[in-house]
C-alpha positions as a LaTeX table, in Angstrom:
\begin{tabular}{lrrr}
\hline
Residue & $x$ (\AA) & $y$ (\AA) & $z$ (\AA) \\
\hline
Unk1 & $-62.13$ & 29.95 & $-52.11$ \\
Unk2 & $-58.76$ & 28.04 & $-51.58$ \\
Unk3 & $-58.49$ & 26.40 & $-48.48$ \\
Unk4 & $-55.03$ & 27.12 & $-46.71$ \\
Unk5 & $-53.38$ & 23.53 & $-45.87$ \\
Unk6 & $-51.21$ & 23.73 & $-42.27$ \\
Unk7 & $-47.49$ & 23.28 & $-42.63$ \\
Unk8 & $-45.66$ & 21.49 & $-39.98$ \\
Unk9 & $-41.56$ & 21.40 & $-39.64$ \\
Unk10 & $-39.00$ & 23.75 & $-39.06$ \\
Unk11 & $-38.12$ & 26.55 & $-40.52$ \\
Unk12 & $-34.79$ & 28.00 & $-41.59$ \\
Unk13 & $-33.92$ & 30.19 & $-39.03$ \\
Unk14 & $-35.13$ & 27.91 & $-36.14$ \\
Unk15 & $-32.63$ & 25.30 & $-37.70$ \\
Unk16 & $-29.63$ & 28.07 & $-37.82$ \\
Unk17 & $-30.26$ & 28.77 & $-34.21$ \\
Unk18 & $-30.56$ & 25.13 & $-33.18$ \\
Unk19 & $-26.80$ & 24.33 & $-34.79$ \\
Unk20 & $-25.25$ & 27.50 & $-34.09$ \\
Unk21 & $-25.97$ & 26.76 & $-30.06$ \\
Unk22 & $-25.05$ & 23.16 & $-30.63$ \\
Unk23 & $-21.58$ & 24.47 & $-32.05$ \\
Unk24 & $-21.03$ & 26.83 & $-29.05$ \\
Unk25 & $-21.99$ & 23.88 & $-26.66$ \\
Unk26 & $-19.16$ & 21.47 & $-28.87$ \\
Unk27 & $-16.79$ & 24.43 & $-28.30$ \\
Unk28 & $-16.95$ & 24.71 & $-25.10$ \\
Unk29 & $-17.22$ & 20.47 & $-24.11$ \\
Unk30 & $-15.05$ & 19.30 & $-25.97$ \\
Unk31 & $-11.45$ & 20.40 & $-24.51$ \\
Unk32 & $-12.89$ & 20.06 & $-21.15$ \\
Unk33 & $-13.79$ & 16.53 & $-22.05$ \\
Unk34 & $-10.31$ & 15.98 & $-23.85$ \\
Unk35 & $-9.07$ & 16.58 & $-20.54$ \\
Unk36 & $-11.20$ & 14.69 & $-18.12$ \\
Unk37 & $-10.06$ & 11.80 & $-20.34$ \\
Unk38 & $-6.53$ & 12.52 & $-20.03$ \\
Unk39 & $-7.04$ & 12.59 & $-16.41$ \\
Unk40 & $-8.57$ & 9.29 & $-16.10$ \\
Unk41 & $-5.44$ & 8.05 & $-18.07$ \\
Unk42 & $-3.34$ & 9.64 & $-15.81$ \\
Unk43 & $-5.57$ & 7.98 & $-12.62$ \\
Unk44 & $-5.06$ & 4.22 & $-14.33$ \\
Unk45 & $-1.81$ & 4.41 & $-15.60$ \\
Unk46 & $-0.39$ & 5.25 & $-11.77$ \\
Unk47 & $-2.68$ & 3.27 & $-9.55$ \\
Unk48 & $-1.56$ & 0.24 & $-12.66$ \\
Unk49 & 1.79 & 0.89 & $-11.18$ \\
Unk50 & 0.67 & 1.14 & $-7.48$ \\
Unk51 & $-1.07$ & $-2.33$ & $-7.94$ \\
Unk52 & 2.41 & $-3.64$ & $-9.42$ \\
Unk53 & 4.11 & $-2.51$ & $-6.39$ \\
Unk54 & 1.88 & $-3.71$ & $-3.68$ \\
Unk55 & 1.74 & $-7.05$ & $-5.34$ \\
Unk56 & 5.58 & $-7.21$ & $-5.71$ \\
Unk57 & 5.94 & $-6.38$ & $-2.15$ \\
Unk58 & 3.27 & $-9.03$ & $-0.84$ \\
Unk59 & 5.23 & $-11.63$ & $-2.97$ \\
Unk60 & 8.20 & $-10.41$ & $-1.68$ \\
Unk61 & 6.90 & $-11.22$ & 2.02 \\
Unk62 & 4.98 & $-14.44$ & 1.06 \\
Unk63 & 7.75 & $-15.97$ & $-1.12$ \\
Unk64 & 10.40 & $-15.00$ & 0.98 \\
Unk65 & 12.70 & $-14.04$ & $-1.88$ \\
Unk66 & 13.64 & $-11.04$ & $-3.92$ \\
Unk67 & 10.27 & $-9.94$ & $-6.23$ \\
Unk68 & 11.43 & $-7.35$ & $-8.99$ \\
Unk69 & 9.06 & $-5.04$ & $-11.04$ \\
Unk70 & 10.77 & $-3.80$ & $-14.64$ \\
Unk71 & 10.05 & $-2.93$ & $-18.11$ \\
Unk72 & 8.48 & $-6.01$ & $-20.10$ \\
Unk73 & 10.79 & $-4.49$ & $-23.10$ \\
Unk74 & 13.61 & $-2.85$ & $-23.90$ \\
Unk75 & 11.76 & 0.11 & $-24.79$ \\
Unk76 & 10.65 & 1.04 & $-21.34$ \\
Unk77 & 7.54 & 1.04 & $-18.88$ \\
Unk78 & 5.22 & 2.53 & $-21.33$ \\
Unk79 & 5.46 & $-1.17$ & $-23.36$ \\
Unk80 & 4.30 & $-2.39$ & $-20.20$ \\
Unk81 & 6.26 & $-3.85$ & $-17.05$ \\
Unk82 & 6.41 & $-7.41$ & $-15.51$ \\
Unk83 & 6.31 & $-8.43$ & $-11.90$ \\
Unk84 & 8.79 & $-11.46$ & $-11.52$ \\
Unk85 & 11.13 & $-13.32$ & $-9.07$ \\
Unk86 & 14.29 & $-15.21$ & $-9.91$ \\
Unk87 & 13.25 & $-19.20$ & $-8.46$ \\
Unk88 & 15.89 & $-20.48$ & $-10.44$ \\
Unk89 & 18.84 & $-18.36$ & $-8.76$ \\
Unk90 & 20.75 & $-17.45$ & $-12.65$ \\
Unk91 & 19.44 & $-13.73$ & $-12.60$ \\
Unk92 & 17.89 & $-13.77$ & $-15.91$ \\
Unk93 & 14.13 & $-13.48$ & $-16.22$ \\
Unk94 & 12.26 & $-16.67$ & $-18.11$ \\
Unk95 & 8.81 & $-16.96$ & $-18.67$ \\
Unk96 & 8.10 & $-19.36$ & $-16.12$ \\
Unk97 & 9.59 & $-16.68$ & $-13.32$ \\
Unk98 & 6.84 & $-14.17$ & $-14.46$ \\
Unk99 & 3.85 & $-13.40$ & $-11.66$ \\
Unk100 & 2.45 & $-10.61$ & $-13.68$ \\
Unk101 & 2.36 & $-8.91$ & $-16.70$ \\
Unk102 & 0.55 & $-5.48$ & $-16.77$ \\
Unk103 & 0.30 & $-4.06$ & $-20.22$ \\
Unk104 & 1.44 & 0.12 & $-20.39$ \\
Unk105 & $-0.12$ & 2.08 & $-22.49$ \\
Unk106 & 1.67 & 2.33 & $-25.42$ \\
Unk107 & 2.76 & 5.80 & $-27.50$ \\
Unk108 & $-0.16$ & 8.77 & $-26.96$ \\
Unk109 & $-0.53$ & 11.54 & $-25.41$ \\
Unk110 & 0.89 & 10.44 & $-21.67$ \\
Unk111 & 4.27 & 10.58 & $-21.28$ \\
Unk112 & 6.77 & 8.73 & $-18.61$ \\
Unk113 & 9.14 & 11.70 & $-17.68$ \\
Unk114 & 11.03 & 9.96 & $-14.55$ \\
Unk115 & 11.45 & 6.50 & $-13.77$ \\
Unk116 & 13.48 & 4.02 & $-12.10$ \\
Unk117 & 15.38 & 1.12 & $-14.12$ \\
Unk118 & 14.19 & $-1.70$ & $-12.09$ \\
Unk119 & 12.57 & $-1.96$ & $-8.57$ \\
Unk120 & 13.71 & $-4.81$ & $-6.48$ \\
Unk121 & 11.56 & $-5.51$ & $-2.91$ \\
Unk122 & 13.75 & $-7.80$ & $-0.41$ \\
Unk123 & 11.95 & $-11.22$ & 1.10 \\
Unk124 & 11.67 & $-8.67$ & 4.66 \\
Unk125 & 9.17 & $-6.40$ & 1.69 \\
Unk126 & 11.91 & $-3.35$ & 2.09 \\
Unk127 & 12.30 & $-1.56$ & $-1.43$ \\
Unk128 & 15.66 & $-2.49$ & $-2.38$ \\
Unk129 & 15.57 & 0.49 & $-5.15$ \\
Unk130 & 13.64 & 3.61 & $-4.04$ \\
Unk131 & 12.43 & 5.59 & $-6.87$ \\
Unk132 & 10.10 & 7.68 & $-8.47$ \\
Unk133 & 7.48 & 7.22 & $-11.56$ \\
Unk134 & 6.38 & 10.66 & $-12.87$ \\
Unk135 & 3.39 & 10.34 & $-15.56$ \\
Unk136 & 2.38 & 13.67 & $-17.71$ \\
Unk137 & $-0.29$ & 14.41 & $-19.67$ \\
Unk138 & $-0.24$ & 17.14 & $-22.45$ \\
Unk139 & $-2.48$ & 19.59 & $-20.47$ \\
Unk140 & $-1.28$ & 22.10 & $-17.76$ \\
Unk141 & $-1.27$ & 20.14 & $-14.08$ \\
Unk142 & $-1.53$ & 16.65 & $-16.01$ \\
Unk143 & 1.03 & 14.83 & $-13.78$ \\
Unk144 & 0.91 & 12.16 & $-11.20$ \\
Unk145 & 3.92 & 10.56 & $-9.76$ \\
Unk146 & 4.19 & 6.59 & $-7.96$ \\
Unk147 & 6.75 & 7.13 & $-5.18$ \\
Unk148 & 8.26 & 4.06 & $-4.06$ \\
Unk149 & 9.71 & 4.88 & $-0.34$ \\
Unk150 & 12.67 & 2.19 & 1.05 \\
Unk151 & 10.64 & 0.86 & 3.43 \\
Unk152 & 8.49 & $-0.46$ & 0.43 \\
Unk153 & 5.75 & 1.05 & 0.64 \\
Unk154 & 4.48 & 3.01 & $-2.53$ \\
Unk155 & 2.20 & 5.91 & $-2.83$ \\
Unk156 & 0.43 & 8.38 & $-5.54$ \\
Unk157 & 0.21 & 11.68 & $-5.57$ \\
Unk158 & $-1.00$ & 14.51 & $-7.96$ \\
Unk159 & 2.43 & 16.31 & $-7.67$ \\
Unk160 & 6.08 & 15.92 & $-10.03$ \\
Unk161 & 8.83 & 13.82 & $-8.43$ \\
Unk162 & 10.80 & 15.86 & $-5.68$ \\
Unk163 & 14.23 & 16.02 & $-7.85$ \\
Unk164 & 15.69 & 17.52 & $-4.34$ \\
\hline
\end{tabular}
């Protein structure tokens, strides 16, 4: 008589079932997690900004001078943007006038569809230059917008710019 030895494993069709779930699951995830990520891009790239603004005001107030906030670069805010005040009266920014750099993020997926050229808070912290930042993402409802108000304070909000 043979004896009958006990296989253990998997077999073929458990295996088929196991990755064609796993592939509906990956369908499903994966934009939604595409997006979730573009949204936390969104979240860091405008309260970045916010950060800028509150500390350029404080200066402002503390220093009791002018405090400006403008691209690093000649290729805009999305090379990143500078905090800086002009102690040296000529208008020009050096190195040494620099508070803050803040990095942007570079070219990808977020885009900077609105923005001002320079914002400028006065030694009483009054925004000099009002303006709007409006950040989009590639998905439907990806934008956030930094509005600076003239009385200096800055907010974000999950809507475009008002263009009104």
């Amino acid at each position: 008589m043979i004896a009958m030895r006990r296989q253990s494993g998997f077999t073929l069709v458990e295996i088929m079932v196991t990755i064609a779930i796993l592939v509906i699951l990956m369908t499903v995830g994966i934009p939604g997690f595409q997006r979730m990520m573009e949204q936390n891009q969104l979240a860091t790239l405008s309260n970045d900004l916010l950060r800028s603004m509150t500390l350029a005001r404080s200066e402002a107030l503390k220093r009791g001078r002018e405090v400006m906030v403008e691209p690093a670069q000649e290729a805009g805010w999305m090379q990143g943007w500078v905090v800086w005040t002009d102690t040296d009266g000529n208008g020009e920014r050096s190195d040494s006038e620099v508070l803050r750099f803040i990095p942007g993020p570079g070219a990808g997926r977020l885009t900077l569809d609105q923005s001002p050229d320079r914002i400028t808070y006065e030694p009483s912290g009054l925004a000099g230059d009002s303006g709007c930042f409006q950040l989009s993402g590639t998905g439907e409802g990806s934008v956030r917008s930094v509005q600076i108000l003239p009385t200096g304070r800055a907010a974000v909000s999950g809507d475009a710019c008002d263009t009104g």
